[in-house]
Structure formats: structure tokens, C-alpha cells
MDAnalysis code that builds the backbone (N, CA, C; Angstrom):
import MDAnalysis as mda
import numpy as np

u = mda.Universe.empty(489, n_residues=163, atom_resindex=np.repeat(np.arange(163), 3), trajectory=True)
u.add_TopologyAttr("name", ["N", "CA", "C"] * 163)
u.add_TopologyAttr("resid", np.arange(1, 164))
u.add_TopologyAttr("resname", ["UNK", "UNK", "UNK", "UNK", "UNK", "UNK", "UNK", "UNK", "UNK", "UNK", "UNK", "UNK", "UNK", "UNK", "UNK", "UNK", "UNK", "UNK", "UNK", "UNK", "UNK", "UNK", "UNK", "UNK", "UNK", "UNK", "UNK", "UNK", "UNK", "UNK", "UNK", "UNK", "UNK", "UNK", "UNK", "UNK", "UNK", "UNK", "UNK", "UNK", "UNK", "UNK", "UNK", "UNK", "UNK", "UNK", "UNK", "UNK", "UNK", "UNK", "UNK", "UNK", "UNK", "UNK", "UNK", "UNK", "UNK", "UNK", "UNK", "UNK", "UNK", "UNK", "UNK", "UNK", "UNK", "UNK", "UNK", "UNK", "UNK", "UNK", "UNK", "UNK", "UNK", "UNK", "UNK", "UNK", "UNK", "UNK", "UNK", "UNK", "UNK", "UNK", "UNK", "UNK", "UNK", "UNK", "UNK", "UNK", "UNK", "UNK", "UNK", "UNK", "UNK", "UNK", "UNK", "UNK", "UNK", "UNK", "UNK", "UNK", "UNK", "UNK", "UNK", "UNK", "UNK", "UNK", "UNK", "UNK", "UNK", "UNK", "UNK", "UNK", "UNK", "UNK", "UNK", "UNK", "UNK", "UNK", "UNK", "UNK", "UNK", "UNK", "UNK", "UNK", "UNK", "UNK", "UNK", "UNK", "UNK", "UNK", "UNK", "UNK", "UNK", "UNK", "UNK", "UNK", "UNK", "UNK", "UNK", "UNK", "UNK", "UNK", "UNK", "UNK", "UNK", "UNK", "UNK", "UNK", "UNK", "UNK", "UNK", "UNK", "UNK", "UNK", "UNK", "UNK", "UNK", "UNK", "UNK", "UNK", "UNK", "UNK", "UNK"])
u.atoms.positions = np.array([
    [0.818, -1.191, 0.000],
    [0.000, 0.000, 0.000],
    [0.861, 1.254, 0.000],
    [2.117, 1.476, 0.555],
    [2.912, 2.367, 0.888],
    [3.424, 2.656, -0.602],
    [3.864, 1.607, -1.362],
    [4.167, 1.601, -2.503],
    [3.505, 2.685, -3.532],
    [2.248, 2.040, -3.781],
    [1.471, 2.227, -4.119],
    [0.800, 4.090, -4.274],
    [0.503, 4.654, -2.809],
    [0.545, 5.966, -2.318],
    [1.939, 7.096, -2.655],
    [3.377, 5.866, -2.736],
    [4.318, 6.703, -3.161],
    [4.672, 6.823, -4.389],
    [4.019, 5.847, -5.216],
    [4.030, 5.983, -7.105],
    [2.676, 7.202, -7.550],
    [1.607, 7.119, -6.490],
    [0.644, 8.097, -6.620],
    [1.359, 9.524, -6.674],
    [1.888, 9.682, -5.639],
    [2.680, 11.052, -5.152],
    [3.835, 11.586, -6.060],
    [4.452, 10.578, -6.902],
    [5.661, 11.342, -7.832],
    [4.714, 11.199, -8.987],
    [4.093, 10.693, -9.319],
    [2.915, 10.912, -10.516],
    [2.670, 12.548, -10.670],
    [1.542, 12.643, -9.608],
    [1.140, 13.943, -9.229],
    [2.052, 15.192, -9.306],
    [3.546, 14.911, -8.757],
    [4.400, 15.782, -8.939],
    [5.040, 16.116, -10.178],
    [5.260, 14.935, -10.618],
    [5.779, 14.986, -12.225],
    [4.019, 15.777, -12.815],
    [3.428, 15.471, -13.113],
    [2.092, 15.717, -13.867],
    [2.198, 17.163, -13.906],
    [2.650, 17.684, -12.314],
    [2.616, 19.069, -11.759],
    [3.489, 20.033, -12.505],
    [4.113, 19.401, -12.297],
    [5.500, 20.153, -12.782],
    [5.471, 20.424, -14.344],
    [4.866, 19.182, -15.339],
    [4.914, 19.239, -17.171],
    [4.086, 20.002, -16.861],
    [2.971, 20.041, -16.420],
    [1.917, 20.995, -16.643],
    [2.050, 22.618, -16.488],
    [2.887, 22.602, -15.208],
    [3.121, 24.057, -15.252],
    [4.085, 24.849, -16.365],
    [4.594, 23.501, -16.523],
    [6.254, 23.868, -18.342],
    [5.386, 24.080, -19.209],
    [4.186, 22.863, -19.759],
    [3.377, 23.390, -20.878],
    [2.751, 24.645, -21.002],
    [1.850, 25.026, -19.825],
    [1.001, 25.800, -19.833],
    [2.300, 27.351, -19.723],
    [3.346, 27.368, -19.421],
    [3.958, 28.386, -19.393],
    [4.334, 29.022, -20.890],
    [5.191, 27.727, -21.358],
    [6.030, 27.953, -22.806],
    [4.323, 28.345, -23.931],
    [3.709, 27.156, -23.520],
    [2.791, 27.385, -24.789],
    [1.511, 28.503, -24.501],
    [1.701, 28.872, -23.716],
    [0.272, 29.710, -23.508],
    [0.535, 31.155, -24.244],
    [-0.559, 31.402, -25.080],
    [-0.934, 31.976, -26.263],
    [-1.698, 34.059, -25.075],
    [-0.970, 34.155, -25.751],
    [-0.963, 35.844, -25.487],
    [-1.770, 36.848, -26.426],
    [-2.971, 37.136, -25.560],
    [-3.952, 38.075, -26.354],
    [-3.000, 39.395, -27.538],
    [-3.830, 39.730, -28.533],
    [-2.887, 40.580, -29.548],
    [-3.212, 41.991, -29.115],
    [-4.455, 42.532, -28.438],
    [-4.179, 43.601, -27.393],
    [-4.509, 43.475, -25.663],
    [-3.976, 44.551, -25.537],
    [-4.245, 45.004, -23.890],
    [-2.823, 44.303, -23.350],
    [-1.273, 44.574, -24.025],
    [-0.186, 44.632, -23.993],
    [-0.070, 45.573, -22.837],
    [1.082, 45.008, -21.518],
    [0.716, 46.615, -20.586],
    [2.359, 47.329, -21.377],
    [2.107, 48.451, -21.609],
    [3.100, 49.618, -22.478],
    [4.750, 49.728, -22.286],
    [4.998, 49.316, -20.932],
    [6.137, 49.844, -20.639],
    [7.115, 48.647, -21.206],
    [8.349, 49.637, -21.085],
    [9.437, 48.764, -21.752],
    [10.260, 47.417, -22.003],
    [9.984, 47.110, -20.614],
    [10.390, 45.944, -20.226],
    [9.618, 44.584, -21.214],
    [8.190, 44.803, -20.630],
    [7.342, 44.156, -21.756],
    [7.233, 44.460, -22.476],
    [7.302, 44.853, -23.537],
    [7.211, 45.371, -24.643],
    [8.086, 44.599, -25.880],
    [7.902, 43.952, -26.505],
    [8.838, 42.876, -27.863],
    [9.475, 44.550, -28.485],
    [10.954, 44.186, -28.688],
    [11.294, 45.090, -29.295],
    [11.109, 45.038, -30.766],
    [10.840, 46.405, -31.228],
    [10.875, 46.463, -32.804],
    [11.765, 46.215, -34.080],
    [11.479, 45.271, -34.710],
    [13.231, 44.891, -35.966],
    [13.184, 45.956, -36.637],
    [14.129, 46.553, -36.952],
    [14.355, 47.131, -38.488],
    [14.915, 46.081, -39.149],
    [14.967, 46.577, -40.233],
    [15.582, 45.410, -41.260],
    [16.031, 46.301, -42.567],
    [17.064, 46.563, -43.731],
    [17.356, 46.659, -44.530],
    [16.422, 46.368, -45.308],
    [15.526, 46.689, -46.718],
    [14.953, 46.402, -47.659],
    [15.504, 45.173, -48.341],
    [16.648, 45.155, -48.891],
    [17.314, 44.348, -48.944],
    [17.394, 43.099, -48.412],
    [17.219, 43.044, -47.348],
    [17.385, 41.705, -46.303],
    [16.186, 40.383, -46.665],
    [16.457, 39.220, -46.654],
    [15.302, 38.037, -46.702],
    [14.355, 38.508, -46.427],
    [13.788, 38.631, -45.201],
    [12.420, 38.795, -44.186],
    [12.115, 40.221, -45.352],
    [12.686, 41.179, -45.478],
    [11.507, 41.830, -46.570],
    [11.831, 41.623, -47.627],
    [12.561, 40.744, -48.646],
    [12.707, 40.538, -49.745],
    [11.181, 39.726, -49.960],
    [11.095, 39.058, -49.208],
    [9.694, 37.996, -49.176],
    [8.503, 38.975, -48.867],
    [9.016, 39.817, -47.906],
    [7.710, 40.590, -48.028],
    [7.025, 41.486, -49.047],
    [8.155, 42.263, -49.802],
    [7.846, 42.731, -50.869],
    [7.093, 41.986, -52.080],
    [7.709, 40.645, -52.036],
    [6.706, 39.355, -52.881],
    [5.587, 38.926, -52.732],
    [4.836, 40.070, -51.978],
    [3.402, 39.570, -51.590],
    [2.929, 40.525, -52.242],
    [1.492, 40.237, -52.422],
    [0.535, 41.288, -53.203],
    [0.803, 42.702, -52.752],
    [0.707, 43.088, -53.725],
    [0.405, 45.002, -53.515],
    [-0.347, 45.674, -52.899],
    [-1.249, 44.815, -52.358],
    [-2.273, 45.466, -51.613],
    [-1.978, 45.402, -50.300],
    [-0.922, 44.501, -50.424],
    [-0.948, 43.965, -48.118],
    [0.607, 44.865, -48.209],
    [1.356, 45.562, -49.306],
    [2.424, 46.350, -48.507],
    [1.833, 47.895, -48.236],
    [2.591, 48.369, -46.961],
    [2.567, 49.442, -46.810],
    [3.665, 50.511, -46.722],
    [3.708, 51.188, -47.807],
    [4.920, 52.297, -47.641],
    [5.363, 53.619, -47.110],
    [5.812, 54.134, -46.692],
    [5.396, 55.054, -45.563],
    [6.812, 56.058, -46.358],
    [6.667, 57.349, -46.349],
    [7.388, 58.511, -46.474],
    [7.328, 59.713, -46.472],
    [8.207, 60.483, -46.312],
    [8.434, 61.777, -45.590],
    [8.170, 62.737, -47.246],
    [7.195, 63.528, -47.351],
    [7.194, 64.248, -48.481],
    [7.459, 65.922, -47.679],
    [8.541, 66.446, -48.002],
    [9.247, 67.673, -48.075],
    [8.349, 68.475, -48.796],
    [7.347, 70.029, -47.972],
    [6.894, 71.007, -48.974],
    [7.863, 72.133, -49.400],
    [8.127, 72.596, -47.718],
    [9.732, 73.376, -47.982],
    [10.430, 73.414, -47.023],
    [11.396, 74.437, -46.906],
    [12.522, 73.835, -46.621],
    [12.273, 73.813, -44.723],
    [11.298, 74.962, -44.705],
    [10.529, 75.726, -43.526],
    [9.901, 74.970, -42.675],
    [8.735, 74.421, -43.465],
    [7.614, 73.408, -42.907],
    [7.817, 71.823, -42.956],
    [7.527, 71.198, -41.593],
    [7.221, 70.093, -41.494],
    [6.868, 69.177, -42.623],
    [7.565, 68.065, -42.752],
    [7.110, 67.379, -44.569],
    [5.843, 66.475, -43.597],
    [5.223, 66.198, -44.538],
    [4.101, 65.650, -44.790],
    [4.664, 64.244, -44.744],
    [3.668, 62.989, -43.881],
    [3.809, 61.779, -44.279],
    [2.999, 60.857, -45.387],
    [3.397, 60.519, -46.178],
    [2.969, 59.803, -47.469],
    [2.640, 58.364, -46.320],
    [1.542, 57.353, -47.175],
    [1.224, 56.177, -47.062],
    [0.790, 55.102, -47.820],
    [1.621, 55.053, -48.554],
    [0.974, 54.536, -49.772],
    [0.536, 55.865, -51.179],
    [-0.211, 56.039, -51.234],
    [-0.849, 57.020, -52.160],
    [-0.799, 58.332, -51.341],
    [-1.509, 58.172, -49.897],
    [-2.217, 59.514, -48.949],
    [-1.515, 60.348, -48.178],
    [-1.113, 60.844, -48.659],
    [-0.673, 62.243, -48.289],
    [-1.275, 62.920, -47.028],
    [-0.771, 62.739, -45.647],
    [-1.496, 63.151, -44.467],
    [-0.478, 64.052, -43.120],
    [-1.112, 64.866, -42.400],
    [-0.407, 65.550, -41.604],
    [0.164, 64.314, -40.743],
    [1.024, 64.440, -39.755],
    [1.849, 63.491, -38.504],
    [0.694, 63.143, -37.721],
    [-0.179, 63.937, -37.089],
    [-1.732, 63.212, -36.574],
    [-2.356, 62.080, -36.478],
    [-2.980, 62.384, -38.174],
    [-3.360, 61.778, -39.187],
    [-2.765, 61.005, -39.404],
    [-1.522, 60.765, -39.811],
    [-0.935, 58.986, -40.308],
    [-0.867, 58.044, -38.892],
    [-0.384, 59.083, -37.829],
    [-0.722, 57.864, -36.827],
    [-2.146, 57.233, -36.649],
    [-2.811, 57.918, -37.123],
    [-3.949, 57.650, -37.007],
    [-4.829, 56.367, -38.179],
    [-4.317, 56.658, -38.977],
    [-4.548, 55.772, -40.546],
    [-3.681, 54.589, -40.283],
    [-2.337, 54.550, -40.182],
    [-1.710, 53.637, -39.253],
    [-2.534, 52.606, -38.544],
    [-2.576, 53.210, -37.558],
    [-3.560, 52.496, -36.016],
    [-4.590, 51.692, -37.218],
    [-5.845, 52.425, -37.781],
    [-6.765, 51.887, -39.050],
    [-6.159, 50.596, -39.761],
    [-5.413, 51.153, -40.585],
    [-4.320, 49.862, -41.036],
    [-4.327, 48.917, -40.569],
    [-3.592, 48.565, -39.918],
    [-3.221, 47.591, -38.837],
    [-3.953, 46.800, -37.746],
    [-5.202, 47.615, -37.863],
    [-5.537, 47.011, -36.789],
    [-6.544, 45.473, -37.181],
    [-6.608, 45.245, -38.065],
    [-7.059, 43.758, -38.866],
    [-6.221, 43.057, -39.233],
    [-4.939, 43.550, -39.085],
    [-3.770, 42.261, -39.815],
    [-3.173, 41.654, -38.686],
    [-2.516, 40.864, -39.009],
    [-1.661, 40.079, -38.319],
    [-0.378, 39.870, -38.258],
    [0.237, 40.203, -39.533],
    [1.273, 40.894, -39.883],
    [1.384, 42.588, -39.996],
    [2.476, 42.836, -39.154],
    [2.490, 44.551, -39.393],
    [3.555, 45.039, -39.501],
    [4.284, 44.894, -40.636],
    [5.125, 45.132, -41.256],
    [5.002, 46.506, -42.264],
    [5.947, 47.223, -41.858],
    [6.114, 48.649, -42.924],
    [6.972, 48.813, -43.606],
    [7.161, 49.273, -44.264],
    [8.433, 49.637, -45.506],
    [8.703, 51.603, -45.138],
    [9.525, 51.531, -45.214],
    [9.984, 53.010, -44.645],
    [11.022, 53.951, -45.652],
    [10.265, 54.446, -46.552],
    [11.484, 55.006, -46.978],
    [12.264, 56.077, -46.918],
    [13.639, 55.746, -46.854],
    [14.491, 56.870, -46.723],
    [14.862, 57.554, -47.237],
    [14.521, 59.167, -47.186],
    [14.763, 60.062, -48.413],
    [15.682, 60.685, -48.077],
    [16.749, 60.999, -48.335],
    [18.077, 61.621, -48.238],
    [17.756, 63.403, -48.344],
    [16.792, 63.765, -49.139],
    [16.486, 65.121, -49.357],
    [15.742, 65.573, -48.282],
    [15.379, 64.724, -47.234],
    [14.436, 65.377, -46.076],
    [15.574, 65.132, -44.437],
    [15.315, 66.337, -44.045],
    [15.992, 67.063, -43.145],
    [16.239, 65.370, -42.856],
    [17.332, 65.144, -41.373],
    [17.489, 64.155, -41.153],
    [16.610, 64.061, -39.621],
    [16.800, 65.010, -38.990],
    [15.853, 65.413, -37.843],
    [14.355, 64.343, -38.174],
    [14.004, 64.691, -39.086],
    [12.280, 64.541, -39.647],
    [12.594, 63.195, -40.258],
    [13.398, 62.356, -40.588],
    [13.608, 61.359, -40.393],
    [13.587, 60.416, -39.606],
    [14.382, 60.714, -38.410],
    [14.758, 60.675, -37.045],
    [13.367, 60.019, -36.408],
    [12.927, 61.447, -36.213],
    [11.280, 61.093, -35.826],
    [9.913, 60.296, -35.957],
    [10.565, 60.449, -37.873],
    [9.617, 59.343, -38.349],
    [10.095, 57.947, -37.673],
    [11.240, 57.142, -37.611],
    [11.848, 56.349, -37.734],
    [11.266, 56.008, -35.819],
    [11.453, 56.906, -35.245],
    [11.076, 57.061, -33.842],
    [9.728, 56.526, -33.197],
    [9.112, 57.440, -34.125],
    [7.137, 57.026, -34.383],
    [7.270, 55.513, -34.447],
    [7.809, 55.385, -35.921],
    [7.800, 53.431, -36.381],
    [7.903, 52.397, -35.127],
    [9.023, 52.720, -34.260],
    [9.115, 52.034, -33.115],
    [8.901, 52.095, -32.090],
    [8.220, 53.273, -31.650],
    [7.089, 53.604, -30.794],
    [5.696, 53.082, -30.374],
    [6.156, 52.490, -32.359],
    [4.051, 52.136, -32.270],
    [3.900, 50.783, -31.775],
    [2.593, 50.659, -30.759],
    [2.539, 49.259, -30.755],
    [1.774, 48.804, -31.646],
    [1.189, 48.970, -32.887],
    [0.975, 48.018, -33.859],
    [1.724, 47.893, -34.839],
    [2.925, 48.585, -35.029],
    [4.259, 48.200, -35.848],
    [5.275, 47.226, -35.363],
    [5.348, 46.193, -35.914],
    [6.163, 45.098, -35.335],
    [7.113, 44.639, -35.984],
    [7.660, 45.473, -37.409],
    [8.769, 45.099, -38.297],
    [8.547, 46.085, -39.117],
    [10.104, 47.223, -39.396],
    [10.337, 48.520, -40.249],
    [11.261, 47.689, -41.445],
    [10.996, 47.966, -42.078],
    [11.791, 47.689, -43.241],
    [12.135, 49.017, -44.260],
    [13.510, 49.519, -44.218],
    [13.862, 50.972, -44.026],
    [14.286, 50.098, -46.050],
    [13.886, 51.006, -46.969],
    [13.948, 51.516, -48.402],
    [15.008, 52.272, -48.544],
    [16.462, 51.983, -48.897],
    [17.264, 53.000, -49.378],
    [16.839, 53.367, -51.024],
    [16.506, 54.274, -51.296],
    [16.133, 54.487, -52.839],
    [17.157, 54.974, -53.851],
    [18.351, 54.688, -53.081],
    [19.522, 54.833, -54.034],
    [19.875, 53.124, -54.432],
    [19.455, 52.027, -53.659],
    [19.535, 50.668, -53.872],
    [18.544, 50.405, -52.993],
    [17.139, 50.400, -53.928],
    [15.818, 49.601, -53.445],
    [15.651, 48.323, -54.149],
    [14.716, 47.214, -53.171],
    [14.707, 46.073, -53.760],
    [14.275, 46.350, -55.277],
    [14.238, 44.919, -55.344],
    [13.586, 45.200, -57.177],
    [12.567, 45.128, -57.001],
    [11.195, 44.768, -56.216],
    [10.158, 45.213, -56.311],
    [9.474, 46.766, -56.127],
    [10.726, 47.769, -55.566],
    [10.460, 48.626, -55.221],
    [10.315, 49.590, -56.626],
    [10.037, 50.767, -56.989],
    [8.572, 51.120, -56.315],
    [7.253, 50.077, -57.164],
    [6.368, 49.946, -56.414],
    [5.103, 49.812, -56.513],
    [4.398, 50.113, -57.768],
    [3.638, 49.131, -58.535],
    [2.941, 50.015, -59.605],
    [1.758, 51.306, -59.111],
    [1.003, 50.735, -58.399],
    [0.127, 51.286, -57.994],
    [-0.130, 50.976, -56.217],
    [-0.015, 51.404, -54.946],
    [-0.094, 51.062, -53.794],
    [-1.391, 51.893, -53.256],
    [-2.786, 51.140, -53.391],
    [-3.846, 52.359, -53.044],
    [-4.364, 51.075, -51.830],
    [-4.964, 51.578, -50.602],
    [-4.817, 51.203, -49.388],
    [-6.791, 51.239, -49.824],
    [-6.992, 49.798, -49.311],
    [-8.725, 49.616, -48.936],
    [-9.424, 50.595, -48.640],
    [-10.339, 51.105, -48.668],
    [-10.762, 52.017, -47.717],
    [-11.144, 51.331, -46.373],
    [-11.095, 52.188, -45.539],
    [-11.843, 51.372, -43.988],
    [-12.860, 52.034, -43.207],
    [-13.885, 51.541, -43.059],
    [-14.909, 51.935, -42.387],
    [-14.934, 52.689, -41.038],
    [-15.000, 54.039, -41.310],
    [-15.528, 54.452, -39.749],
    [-15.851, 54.237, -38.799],
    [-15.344, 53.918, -37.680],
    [-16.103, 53.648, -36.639],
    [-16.877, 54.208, -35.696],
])
């Protein structure tokens, strides 16, 4: 009987123990209500255009990339962020952004780098990108050596419903 009660007891413990390994490693993490601060927080990749991970990404339909850039009015004023086609104040793209993204599962951006815009306003943009929590991979466009899919024939973004 003693036997018996003590094969019960390392059962239970072993059982205890996989269970708490499974349920640790594999347990599946809601895609919001992330708490913000740094520590938790998955850091953001950049990646070269160039590189595998967006060489493949660029090989996906035209409709699921998103390109993001700094359009310069003058030399004075704040450039404008491009998104594809849309032309929008800094506000506003975070805002279209957030829209974007918030149905995919992949959130991957393409970022391009324009050499003619201040570097400051670069900076910032580049800042924003990894700031955001629904940006989870920058993929920075040198347009002096962009992939070969780069540019886009046409990149016009769904419309999305108001909420």
C-alpha cells in the first residue's frame, strides 16, 4: 500500500511540474491590452529592404504592402507623411496607421528613406515606427539601392470603415 501511495505522489508531482512547463512555454498571449512599458514590450526589428524577411515581403501582393514617407513642402515646414498614395499631416498617419493595422496580423512597414528630407524629420519618423505598438517590423527603403520590387505600380490602401 505504501508503494502504491508513493508511485501516486511522484505521478502527481511529475504531472505538476509538465503541466506548469506546458502551460507556461505554450500559452498563447492576447494581440491587445499589452501593458506599455518597456520591459514588456517585444522590441521592434528594423531590417534593410534588402534583407530576406523583406525581400519575401515585398513578394506579396500590392495590396498587403505598406509604404510610408516623408514628403518635403519646404525647406521651412514640417514634410508631410505619405502612405501609400495619402498624403497626411503626422496626426493623421498615426492615425490611418492604427486603421491599417488594426485587422492584420502581420504589421510590417516599408519606410522610406529620403536623403532630401531634413534628417531630424527622419529621425522622428523612424522614432514614431518604433514607438508604435501596432508596428512590429520597419523595413527601411534605401532608394539609391531599393529592392527590385520597389517602387510599386500602384499602392492604393482599402478604404476602412468608420467607426
Amino acid at each position: 500500500m505504501r508503494k502504491i501511495g508513493w508511485i501516486a505522489g511522484c505521478s502527481v508531482a511529475l504531472l505538476s511540474v509538465l503541466g506548469t512547463f506546458l502551460y507556461s512555454h505554450y500559452q498563447i498571449q492576447p494581440l491587445s491590452g499589452y501593458p506599455l512599458d518597456s520591459a514588456s514590450e517585444p522590441r521592434k526589428r528594423v531590417h534593410k529592404a534588402t534583407d530576406l524577411f523583406c525581400r519575401e515581403w515585398g513578394e506579396r501582393p500590392v495590396s498587403r504592402i505598406v509604404i510610408v514617407e516623408l514628403v518635403q513642402r519646404t525647406s521651412e515646414m514640417r514634410p508631410l507623411i505619405s502612405i501609400n498614395t495619402e498624403t497626411q499631416s503626422w496626426p493623421e498617419a498615426q492615425e490611418r496607421l492604427k486603421q491599417i493595422y488594426s485587422t492584420r496580423a502581420d504589421r510590417v512597414v516599408f519606410l522610406v528613406d529620403n536623403a532630401n528630407v531634413d534628417q531630424r524629420y527622419r529621425s522622428e519618423l523612424m522614432d514614431l515606427m518604433r514607438q508604435s505598438p501596432i508596428i512590429e517590423d520597419v523595413c527601411v527603403i534605401d532608394p539609391e539601392n531599393p529592392p527590385s520590387w520597389y517602387p510599386p505600380p500602384d499602392v492604393r490602401m482599402p478604404a476602412v470603415a468608420a467607426r
